[in-house]
C-alpha positions as CSV (number, residue, x, y, z in Angstrom):
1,X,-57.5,-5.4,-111.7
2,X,-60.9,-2.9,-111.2
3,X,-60.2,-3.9,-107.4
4,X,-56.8,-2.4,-107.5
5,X,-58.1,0.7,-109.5
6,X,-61.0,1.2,-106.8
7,X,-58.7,1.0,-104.2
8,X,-55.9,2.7,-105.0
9,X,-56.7,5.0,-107.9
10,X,-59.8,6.9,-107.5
11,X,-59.4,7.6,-103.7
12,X,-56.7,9.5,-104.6
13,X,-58.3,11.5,-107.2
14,X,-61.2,12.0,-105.6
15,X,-60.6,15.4,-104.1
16,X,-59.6,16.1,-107.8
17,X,-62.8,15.6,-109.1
18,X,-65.0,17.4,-106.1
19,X,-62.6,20.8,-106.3
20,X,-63.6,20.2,-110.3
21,X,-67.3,20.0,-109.7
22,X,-66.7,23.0,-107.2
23,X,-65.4,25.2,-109.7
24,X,-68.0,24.5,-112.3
25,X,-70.5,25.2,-110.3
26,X,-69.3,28.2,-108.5
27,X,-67.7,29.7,-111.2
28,X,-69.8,28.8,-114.6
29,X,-70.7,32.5,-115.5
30,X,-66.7,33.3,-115.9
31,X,-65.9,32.0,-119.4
32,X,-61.9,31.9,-119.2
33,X,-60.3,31.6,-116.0
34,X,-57.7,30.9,-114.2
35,X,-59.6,28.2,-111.4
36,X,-57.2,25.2,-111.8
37,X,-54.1,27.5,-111.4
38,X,-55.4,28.9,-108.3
39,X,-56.0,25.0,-107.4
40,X,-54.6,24.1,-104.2
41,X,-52.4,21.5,-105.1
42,X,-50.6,20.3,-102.1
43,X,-54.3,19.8,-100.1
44,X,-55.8,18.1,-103.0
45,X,-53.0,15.6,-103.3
46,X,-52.4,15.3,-99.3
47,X,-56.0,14.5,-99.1
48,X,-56.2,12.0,-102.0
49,X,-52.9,10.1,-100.3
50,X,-54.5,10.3,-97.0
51,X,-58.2,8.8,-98.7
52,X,-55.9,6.0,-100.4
53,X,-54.0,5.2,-97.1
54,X,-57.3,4.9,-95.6
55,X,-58.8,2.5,-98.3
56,X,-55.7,0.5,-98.3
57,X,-55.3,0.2,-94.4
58,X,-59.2,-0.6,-94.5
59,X,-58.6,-3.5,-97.4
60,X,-55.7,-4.8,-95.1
61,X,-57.6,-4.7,-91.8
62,X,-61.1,-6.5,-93.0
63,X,-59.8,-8.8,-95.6
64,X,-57.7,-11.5,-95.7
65,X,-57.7,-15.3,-93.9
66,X,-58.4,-15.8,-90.3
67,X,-54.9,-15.8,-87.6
68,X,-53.9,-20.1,-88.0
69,X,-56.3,-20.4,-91.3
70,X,-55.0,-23.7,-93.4
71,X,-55.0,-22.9,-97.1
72,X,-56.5,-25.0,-99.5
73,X,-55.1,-24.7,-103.6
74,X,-57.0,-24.4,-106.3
75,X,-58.0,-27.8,-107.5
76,X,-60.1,-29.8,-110.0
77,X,-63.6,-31.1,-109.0
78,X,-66.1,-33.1,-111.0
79,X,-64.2,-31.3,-114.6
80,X,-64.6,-27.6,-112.6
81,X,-61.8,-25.8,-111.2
82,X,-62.6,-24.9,-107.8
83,X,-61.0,-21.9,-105.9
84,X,-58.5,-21.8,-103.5
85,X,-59.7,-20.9,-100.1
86,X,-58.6,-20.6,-96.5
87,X,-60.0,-22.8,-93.4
């Protein structure tokens, strides 16, 4: 479950998150503002979708069993359960 929210969740928001850190630190000294309505939305979010396309065709690309791989089940060992697994 903390895989899929790593992969899928925060690199989408985090463009969010540096544009926030951004505009506290540029803008600190202005009490009320208007930063986050100025915010622009459509590179934030096409950024974030690009960074989680990226992860996800990265996840998809270097994980996973080898081309002809034989699976093997989980199964019981000795009163241990032991993983399935490719070959």
């Amino acid at each position: 479950m903390l895989r899929n929210f790593l992969f899928h969740v925060v690199p989408f928001l985090l463009p969010f998150i540096a544009y926030g850190l951004y505009v506290f630190a540029t803008r600190r000294a202005r009490a009320q503002g208007a930063a986050f309505d100025e915010a622009p939305w459509y590179w934030l979010f096409s950024v974030g979708l690009a960074l989680t396309g990226a992860s996800l065709i990265a996840v998809w690309a270097f994980t996973g069993a080898p081309a002809g791989g034989e699976y093997i089940a989980p199964h019981m060992e000795n009163g241990t359960v032991v993983p399935g697994k490719f070959n």
